[in-house]
N, CA, C, O and CB atoms as a CASP TS submission, in Angstrom:
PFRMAT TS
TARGET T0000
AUTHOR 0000-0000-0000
METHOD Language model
MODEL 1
PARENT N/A
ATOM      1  N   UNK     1      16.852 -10.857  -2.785  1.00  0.00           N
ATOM      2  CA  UNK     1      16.467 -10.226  -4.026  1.00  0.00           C
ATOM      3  C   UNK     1      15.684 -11.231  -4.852  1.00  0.00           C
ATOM      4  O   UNK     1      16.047 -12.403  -4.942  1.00  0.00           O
ATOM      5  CB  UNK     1      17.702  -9.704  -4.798  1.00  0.00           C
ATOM      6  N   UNK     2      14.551 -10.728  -5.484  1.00  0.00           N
ATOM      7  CA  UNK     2      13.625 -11.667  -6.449  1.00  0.00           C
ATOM      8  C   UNK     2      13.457 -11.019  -7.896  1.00  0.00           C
ATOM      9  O   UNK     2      12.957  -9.945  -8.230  1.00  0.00           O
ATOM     10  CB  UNK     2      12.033 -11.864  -5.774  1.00  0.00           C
ATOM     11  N   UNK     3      14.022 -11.994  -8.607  1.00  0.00           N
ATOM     12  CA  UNK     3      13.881 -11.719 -10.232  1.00  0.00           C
ATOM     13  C   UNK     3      12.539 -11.541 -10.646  1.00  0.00           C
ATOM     14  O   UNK     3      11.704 -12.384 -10.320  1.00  0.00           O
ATOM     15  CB  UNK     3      14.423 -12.895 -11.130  1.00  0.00           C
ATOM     16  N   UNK     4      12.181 -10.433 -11.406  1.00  0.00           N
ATOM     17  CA  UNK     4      10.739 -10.101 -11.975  1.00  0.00           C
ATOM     18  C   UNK     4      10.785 -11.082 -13.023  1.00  0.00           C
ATOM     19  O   UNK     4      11.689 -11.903 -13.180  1.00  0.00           O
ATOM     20  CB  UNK     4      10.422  -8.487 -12.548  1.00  0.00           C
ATOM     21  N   UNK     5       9.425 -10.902 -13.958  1.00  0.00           N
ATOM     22  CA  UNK     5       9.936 -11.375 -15.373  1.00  0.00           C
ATOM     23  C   UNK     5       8.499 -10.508 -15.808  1.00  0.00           C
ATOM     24  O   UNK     5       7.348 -10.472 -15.374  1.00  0.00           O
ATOM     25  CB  UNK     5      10.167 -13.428 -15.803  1.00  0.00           C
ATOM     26  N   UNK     6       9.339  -9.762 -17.045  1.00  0.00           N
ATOM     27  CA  UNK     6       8.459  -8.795 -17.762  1.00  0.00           C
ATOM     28  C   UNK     6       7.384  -9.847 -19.010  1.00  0.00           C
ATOM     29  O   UNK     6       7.698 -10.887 -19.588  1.00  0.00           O
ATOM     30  CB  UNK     6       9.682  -7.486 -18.639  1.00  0.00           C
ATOM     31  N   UNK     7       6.245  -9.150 -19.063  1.00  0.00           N
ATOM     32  CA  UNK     7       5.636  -9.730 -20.256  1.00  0.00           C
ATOM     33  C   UNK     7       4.810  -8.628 -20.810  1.00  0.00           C
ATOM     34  O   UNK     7       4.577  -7.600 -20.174  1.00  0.00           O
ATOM     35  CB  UNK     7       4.782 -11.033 -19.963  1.00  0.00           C
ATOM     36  N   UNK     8       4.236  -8.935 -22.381  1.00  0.00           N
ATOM     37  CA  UNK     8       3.587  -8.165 -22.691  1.00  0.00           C
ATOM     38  C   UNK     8       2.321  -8.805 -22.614  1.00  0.00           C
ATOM     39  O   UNK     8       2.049  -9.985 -22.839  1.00  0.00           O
ATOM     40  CB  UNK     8       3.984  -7.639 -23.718  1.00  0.00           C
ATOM     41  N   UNK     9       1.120  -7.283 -22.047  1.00  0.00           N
ATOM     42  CA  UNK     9      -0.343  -7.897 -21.506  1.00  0.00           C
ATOM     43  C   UNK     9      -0.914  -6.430 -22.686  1.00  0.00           C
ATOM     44  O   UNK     9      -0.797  -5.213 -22.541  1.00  0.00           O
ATOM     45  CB  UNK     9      -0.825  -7.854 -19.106  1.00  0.00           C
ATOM     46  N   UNK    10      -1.577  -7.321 -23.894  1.00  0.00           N
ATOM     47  CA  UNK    10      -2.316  -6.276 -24.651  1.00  0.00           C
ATOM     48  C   UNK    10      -1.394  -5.204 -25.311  1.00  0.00           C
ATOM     49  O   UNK    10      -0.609  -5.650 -26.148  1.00  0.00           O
ATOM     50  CB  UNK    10      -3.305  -5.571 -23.700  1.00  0.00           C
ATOM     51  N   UNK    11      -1.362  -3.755 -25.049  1.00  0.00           N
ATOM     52  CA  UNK    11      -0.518  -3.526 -25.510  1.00  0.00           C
ATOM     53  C   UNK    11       0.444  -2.726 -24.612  1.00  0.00           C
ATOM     54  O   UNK    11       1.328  -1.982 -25.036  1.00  0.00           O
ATOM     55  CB  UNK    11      -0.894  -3.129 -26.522  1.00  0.00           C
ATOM     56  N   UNK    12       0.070  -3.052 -22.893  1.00  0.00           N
ATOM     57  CA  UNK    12       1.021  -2.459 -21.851  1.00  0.00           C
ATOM     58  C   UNK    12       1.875  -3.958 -21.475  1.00  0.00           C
ATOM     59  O   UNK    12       1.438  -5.013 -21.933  1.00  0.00           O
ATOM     60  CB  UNK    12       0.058  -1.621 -20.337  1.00  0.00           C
ATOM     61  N   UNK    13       3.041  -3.941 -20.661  1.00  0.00           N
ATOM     62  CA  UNK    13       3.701  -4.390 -20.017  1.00  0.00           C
ATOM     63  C   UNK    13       3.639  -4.362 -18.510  1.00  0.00           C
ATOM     64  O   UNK    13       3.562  -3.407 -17.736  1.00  0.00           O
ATOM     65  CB  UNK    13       4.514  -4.059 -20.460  1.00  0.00           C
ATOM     66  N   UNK    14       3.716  -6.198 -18.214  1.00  0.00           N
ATOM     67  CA  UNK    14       3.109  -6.427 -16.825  1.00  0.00           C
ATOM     68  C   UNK    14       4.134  -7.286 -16.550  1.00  0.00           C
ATOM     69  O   UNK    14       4.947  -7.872 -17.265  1.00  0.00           O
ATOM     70  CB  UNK    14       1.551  -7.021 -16.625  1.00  0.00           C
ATOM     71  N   UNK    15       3.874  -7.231 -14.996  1.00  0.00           N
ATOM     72  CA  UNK    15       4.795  -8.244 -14.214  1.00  0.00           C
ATOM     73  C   UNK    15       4.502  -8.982 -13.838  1.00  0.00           C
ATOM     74  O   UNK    15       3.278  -9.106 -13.818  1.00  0.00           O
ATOM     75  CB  UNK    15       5.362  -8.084 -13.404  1.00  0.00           C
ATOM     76  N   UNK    16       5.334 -10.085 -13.230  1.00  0.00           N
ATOM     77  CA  UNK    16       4.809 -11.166 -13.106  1.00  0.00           C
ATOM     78  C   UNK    16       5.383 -11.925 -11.733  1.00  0.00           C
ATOM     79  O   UNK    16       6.428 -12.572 -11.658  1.00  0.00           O
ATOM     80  CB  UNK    16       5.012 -11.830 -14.372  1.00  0.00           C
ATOM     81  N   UNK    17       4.397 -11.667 -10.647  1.00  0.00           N
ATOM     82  CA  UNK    17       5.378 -11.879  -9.286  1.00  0.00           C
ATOM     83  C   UNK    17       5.114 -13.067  -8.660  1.00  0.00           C
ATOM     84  O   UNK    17       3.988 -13.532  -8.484  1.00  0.00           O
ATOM     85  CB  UNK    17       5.214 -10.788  -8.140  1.00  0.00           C
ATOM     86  N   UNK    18       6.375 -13.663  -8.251  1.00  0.00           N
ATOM     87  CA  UNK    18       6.285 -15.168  -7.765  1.00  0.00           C
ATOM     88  C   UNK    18       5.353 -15.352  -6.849  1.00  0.00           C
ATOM     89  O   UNK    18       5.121 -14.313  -6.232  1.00  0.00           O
ATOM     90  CB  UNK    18       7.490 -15.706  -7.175  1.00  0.00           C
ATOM     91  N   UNK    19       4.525 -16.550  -6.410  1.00  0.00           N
ATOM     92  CA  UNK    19       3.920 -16.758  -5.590  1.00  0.00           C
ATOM     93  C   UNK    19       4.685 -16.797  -3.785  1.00  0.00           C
ATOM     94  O   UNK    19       4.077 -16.896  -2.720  1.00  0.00           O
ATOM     95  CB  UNK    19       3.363 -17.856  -6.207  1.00  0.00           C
ATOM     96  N   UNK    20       5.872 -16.703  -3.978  1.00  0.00           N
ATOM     97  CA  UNK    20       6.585 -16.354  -2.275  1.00  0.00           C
ATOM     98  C   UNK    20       6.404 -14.852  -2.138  1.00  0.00           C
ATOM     99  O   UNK    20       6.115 -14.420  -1.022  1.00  0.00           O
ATOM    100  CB  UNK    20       8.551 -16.732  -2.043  1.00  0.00           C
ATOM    101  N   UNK    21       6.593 -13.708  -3.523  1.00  0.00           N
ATOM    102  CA  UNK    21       6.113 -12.738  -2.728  1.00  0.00           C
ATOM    103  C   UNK    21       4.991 -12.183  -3.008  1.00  0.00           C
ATOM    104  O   UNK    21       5.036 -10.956  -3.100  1.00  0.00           O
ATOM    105  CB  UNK    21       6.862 -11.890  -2.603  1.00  0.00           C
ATOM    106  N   UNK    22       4.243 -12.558  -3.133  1.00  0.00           N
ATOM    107  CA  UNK    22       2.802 -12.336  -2.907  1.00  0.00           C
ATOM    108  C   UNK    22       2.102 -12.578  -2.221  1.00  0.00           C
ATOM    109  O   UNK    22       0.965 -12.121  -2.109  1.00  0.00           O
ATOM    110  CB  UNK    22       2.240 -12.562  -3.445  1.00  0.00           C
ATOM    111  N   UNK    23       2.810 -13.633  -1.384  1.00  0.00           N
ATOM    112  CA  UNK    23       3.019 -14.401   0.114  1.00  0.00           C
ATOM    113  C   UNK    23       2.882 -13.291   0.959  1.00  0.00           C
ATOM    114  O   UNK    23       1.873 -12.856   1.511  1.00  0.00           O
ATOM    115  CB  UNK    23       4.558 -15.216   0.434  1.00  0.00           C
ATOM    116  N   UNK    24       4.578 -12.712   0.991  1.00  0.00           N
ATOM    117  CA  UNK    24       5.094 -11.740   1.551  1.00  0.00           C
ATOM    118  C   UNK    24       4.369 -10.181   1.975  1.00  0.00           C
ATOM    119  O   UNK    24       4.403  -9.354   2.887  1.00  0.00           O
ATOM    120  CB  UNK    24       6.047 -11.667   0.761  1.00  0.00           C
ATOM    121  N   UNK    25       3.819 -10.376   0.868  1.00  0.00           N
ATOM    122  CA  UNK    25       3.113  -9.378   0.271  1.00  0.00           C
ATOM    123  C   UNK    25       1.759  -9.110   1.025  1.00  0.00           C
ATOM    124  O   UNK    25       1.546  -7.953   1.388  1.00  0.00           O
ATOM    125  CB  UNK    25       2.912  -9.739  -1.154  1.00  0.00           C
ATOM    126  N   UNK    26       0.662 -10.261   1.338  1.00  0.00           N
ATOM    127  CA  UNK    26      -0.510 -10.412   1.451  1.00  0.00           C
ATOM    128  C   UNK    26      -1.376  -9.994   0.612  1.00  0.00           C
ATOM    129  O   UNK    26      -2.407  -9.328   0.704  1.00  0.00           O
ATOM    130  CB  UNK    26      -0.754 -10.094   2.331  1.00  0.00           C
ATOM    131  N   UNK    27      -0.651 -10.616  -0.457  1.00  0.00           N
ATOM    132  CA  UNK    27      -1.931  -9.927  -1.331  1.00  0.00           C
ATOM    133  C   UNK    27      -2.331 -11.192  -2.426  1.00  0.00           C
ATOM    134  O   UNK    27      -1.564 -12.148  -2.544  1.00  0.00           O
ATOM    135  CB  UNK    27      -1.358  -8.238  -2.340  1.00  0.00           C
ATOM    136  N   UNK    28      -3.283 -11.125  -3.013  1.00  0.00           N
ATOM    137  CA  UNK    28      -3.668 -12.221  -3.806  1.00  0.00           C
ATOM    138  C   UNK    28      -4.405 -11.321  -5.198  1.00  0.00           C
ATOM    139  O   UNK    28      -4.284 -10.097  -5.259  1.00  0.00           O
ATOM    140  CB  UNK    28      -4.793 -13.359  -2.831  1.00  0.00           C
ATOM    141  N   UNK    29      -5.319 -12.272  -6.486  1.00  0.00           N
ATOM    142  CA  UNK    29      -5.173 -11.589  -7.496  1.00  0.00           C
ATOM    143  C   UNK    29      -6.481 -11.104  -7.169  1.00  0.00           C
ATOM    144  O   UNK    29      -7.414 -11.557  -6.504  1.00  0.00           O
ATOM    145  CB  UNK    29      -4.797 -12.204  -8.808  1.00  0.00           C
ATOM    146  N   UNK    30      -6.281 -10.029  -7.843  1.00  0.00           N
ATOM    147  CA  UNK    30      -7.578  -8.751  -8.020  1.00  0.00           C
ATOM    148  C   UNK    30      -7.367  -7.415  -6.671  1.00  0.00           C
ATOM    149  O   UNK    30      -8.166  -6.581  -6.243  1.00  0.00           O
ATOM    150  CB  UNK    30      -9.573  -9.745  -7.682  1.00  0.00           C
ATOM    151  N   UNK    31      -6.114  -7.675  -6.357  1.00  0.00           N
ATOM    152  CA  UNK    31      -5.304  -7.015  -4.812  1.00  0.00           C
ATOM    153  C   UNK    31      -4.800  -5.876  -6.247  1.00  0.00           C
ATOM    154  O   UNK    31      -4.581  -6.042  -7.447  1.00  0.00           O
ATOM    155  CB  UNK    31      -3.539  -8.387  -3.501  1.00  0.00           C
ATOM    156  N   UNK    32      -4.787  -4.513  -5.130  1.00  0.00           N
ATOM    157  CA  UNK    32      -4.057  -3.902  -5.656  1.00  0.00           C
ATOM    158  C   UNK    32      -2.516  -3.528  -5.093  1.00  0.00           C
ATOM    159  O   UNK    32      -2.275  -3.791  -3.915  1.00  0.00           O
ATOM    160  CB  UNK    32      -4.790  -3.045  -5.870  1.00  0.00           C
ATOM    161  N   UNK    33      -1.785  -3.100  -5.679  1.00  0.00           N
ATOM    162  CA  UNK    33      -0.448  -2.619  -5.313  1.00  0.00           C
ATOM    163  C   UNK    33       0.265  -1.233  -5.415  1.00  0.00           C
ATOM    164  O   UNK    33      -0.071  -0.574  -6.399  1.00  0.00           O
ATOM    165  CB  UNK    33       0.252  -3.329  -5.930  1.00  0.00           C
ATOM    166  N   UNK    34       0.935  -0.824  -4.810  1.00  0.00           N
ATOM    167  CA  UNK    34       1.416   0.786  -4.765  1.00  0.00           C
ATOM    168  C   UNK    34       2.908   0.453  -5.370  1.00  0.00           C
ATOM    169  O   UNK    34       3.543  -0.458  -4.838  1.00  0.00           O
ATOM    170  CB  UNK    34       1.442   1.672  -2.919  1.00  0.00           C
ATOM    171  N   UNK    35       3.502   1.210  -6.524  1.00  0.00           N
ATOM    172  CA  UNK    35       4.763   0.985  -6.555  1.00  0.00           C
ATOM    173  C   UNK    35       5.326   2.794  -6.493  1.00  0.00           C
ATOM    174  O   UNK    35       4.920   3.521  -7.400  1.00  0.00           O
ATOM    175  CB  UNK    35       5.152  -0.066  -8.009  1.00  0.00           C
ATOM    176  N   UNK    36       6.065   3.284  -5.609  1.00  0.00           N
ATOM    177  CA  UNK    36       6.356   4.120  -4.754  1.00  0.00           C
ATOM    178  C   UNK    36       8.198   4.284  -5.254  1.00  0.00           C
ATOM    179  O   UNK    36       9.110   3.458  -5.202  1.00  0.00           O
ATOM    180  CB  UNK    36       5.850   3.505  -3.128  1.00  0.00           C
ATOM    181  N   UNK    37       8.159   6.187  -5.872  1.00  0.00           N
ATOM    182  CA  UNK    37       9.563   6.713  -5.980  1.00  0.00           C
ATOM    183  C   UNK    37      10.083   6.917  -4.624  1.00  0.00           C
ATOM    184  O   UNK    37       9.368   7.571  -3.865  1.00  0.00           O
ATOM    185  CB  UNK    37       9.651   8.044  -6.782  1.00  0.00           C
ATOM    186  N   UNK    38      11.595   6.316  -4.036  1.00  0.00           N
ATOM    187  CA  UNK    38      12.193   6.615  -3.263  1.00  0.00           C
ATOM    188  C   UNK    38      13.781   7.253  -3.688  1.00  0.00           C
ATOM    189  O   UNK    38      14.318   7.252  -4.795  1.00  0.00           O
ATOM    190  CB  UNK    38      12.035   5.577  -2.541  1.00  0.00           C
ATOM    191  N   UNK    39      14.320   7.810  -2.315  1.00  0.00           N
ATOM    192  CA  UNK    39      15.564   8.377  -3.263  1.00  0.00           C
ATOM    193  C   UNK    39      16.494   6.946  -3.559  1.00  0.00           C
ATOM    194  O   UNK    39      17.470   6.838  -4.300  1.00  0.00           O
ATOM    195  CB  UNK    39      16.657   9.771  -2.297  1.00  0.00           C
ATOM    196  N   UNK    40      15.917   6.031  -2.819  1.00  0.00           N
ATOM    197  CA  UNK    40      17.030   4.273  -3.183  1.00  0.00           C
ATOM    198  C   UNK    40      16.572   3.928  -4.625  1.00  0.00           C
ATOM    199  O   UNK    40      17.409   3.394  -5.354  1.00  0.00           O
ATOM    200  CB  UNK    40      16.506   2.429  -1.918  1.00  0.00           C
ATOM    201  N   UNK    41      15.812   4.079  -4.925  1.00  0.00           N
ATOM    202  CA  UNK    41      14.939   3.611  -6.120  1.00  0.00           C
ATOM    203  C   UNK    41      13.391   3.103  -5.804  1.00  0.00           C
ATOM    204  O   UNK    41      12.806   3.774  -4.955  1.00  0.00           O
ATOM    205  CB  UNK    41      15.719   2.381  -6.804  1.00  0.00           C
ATOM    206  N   UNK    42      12.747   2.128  -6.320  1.00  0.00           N
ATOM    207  CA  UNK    42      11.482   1.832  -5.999  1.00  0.00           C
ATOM    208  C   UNK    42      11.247   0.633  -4.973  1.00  0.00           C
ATOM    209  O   UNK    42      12.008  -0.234  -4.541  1.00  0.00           O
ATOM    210  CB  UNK    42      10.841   1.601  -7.215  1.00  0.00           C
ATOM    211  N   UNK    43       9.750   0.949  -4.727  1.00  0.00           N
ATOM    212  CA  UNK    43       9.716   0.534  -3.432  1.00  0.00           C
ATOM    213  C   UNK    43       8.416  -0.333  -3.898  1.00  0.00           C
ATOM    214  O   UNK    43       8.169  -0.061  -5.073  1.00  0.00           O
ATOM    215  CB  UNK    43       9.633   1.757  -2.147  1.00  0.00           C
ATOM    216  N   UNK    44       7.655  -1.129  -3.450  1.00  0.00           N
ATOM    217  CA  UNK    44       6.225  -1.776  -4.153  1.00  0.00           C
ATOM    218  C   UNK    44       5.534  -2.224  -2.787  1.00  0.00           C
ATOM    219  O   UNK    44       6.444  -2.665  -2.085  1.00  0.00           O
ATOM    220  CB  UNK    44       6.485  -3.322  -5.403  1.00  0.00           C
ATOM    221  N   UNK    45       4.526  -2.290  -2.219  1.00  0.00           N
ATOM    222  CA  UNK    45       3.666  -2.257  -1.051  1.00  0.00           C
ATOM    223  C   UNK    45       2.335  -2.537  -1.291  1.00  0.00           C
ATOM    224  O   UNK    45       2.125  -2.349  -2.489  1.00  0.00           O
ATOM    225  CB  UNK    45       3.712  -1.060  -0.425  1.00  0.00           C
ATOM    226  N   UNK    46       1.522  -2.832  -0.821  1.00  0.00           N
ATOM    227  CA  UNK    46       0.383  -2.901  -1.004  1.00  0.00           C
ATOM    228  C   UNK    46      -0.820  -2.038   0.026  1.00  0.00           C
ATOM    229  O   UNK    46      -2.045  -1.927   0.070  1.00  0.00           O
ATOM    230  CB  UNK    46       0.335  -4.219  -1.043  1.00  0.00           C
ATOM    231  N   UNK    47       0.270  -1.577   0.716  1.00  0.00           N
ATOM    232  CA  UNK    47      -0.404  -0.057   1.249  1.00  0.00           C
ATOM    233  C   UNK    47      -0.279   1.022   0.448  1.00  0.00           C
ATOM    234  O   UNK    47       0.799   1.335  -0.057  1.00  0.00           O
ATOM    235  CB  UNK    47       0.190   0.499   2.519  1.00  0.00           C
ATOM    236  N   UNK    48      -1.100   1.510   0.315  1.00  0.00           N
ATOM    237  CA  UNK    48      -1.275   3.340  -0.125  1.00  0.00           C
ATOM    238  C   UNK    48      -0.521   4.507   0.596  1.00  0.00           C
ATOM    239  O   UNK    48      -0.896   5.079   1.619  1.00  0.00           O
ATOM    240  CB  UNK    48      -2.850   3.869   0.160  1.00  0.00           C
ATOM    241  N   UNK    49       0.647   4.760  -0.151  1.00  0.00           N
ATOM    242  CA  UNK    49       1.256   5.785   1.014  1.00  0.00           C
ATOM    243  C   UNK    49       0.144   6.871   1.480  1.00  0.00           C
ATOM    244  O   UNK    49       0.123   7.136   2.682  1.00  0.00           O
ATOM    245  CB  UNK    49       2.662   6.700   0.375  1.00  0.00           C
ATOM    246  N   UNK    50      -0.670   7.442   0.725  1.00  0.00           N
ATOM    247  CA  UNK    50      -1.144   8.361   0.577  1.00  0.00           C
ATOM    248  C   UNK    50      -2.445   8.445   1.697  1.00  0.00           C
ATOM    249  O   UNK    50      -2.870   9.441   2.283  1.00  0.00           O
ATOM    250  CB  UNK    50      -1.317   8.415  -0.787  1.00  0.00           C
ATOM    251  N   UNK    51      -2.894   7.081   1.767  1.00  0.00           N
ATOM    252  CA  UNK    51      -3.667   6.804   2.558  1.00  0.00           C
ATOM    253  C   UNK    51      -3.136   6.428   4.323  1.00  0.00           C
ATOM    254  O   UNK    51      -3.838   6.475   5.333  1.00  0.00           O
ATOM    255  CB  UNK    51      -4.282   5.808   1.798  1.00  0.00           C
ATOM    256  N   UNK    52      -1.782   6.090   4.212  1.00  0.00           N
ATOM    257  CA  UNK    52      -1.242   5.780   5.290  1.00  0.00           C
ATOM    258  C   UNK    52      -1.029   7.618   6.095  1.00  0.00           C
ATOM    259  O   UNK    52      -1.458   7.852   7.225  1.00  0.00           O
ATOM    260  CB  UNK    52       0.249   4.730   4.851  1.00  0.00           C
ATOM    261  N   UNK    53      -0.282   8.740   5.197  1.00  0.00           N
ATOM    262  CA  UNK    53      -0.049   9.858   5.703  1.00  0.00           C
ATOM    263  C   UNK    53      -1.635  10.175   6.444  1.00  0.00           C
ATOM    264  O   UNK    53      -1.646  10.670   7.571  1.00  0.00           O
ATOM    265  CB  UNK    53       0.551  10.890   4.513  1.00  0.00           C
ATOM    266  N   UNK    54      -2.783   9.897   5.823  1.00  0.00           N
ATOM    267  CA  UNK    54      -3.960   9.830   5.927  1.00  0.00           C
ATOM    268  C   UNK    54      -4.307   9.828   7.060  1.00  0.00           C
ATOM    269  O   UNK    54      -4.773  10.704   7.789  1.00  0.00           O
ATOM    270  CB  UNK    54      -4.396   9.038   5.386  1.00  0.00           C
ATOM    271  N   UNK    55      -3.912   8.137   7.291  1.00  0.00           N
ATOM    272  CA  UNK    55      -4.576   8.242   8.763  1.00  0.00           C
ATOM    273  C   UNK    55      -3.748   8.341  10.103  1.00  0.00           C
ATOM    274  O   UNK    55      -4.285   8.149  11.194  1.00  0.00           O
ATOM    275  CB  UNK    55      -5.398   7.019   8.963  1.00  0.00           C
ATOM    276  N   UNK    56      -2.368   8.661   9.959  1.00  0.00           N
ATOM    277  CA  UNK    56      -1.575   9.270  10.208  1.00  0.00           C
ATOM    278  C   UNK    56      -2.134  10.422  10.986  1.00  0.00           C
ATOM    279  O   UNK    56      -2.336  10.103  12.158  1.00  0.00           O
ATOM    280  CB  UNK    56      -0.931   9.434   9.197  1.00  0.00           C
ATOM    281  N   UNK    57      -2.428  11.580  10.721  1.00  0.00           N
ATOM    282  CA  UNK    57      -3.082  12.531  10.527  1.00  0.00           C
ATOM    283  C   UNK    57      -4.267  12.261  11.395  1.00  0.00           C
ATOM    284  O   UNK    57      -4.378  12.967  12.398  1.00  0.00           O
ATOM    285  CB  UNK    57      -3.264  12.753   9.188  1.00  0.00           C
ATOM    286  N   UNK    58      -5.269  11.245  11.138  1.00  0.00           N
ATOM    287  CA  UNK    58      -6.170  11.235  11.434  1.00  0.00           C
ATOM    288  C   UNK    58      -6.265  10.668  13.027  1.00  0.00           C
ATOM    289  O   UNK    58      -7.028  11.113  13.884  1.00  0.00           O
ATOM    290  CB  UNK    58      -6.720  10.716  10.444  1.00  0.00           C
ATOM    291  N   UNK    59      -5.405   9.702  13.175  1.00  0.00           N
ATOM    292  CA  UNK    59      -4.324   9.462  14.627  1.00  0.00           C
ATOM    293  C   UNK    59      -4.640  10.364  15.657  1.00  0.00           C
ATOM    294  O   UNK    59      -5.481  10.381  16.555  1.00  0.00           O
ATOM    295  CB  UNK    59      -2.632   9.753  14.370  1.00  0.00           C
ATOM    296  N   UNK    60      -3.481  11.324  15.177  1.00  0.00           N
ATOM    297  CA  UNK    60      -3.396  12.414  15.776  1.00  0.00           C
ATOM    298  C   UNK    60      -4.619  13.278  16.167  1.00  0.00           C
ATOM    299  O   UNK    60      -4.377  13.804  17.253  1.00  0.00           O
ATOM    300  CB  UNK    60      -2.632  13.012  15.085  1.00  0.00           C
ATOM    301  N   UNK    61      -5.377  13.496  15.876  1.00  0.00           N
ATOM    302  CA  UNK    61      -6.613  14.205  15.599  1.00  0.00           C
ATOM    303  C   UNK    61      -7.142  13.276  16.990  1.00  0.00           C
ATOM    304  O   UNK    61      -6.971  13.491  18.190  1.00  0.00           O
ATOM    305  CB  UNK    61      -7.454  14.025  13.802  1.00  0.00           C
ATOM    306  N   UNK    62      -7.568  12.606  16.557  1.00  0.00           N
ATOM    307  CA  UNK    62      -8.688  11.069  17.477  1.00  0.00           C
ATOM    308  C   UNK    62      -7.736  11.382  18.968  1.00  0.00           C
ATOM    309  O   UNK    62      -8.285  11.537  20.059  1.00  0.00           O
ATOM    310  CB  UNK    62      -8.335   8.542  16.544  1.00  0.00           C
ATOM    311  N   UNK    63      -6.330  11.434  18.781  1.00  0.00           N
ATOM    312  CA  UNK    63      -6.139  11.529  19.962  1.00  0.00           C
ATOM    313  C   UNK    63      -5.682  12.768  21.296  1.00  0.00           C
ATOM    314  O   UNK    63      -5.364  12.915  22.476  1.00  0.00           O
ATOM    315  CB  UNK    63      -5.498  10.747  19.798  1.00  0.00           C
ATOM    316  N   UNK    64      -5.932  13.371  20.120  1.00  0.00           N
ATOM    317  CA  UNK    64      -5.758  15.099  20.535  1.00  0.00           C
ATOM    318  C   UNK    64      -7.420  15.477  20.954  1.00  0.00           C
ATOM    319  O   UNK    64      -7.710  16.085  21.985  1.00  0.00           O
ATOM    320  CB  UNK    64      -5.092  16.322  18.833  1.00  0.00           C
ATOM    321  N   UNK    65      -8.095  15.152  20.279  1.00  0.00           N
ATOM    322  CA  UNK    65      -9.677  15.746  20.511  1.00  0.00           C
ATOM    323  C   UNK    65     -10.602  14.051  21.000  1.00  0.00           C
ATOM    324  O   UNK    65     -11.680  13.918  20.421  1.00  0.00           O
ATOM    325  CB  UNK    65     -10.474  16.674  18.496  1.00  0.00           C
ATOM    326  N   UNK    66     -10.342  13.293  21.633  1.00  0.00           N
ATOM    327  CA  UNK    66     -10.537  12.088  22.480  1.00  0.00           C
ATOM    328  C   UNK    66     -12.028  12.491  22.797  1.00  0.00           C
ATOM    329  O   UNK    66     -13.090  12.119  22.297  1.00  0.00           O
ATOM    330  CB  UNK    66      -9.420  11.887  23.883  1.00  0.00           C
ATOM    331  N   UNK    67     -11.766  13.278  23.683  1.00  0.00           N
ATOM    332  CA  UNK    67     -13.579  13.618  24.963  1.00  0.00           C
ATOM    333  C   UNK    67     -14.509  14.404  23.830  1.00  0.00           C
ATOM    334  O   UNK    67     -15.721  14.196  23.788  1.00  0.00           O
ATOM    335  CB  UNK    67     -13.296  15.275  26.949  1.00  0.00           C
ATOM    336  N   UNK    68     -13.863  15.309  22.930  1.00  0.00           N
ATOM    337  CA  UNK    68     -14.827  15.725  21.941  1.00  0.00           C
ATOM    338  C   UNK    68     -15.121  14.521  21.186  1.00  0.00           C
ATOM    339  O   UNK    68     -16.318  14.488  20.902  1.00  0.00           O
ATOM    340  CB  UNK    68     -14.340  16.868  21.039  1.00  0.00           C
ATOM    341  N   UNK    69     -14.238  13.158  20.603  1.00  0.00           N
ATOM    342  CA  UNK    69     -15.317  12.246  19.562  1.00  0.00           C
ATOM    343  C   UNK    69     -15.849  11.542  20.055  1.00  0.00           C
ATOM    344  O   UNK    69     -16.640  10.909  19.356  1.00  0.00           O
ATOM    345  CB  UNK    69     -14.955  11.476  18.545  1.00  0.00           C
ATOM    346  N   UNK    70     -15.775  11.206  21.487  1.00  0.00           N
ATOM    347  CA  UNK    70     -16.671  10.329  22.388  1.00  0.00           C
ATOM    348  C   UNK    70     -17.850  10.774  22.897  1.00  0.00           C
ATOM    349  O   UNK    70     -18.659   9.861  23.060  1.00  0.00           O
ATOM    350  CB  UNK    70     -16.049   9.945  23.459  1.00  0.00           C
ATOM    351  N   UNK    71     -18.396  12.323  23.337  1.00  0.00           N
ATOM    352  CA  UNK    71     -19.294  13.192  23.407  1.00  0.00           C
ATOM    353  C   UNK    71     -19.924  12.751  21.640  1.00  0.00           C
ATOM    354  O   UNK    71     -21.053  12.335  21.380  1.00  0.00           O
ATOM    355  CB  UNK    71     -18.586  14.876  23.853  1.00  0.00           C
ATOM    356  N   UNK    72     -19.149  12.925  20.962  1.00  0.00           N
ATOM    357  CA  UNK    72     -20.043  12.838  19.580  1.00  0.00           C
ATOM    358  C   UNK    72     -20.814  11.398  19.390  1.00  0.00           C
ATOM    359  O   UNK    72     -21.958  11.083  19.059  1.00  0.00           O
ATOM    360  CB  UNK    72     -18.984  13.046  18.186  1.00  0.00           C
ATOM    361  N   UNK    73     -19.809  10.790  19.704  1.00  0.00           N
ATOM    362  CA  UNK    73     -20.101   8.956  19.681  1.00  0.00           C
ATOM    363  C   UNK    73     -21.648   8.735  20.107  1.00  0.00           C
ATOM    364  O   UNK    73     -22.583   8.202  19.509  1.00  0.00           O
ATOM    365  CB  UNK    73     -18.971   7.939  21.054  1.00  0.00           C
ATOM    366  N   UNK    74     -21.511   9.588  21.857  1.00  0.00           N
ATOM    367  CA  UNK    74     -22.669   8.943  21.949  1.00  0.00           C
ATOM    368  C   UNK    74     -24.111   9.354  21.507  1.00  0.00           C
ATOM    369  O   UNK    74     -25.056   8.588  21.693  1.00  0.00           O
ATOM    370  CB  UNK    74     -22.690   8.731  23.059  1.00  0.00           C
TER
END
């Protein structure tokens, strides 16, 4: 577990995350971050769920219709 520490930035409130998890994280500054409702509570990532269901989806597709995007390819 890693202690946040809240501050005020202007007139919103920001966090302030240690350099081990940002490590963890892969992310560095000007990175964006996803912080994500779960039924445990919150979750913070630097993937896009939204984009992950995405290509998810898109997976499936590429590998269901294979000889049709390779006919297209060429």
């Amino acid at each position: 577990m890693q202690a946040l520490k809240l501050m005020t930035i202007g007139n919103s409130t920001g966090v302030v995350l240690p350099k081990e998890v940002t490590a963890k994280l892969k992310v560095e500054k000007g990175d964006s971050i996803f912080l994500t409702e779960t039924p445990d509570g919150y979750k913070l990532t630097p993937y896009s769920p939204e984009f992950e269901t995405q290509m998810t989806a898109a997976r499936k597709i590429m590998k269901k219709r294979r000889n049709a995007l390779r006919e297209l390819a060429k």
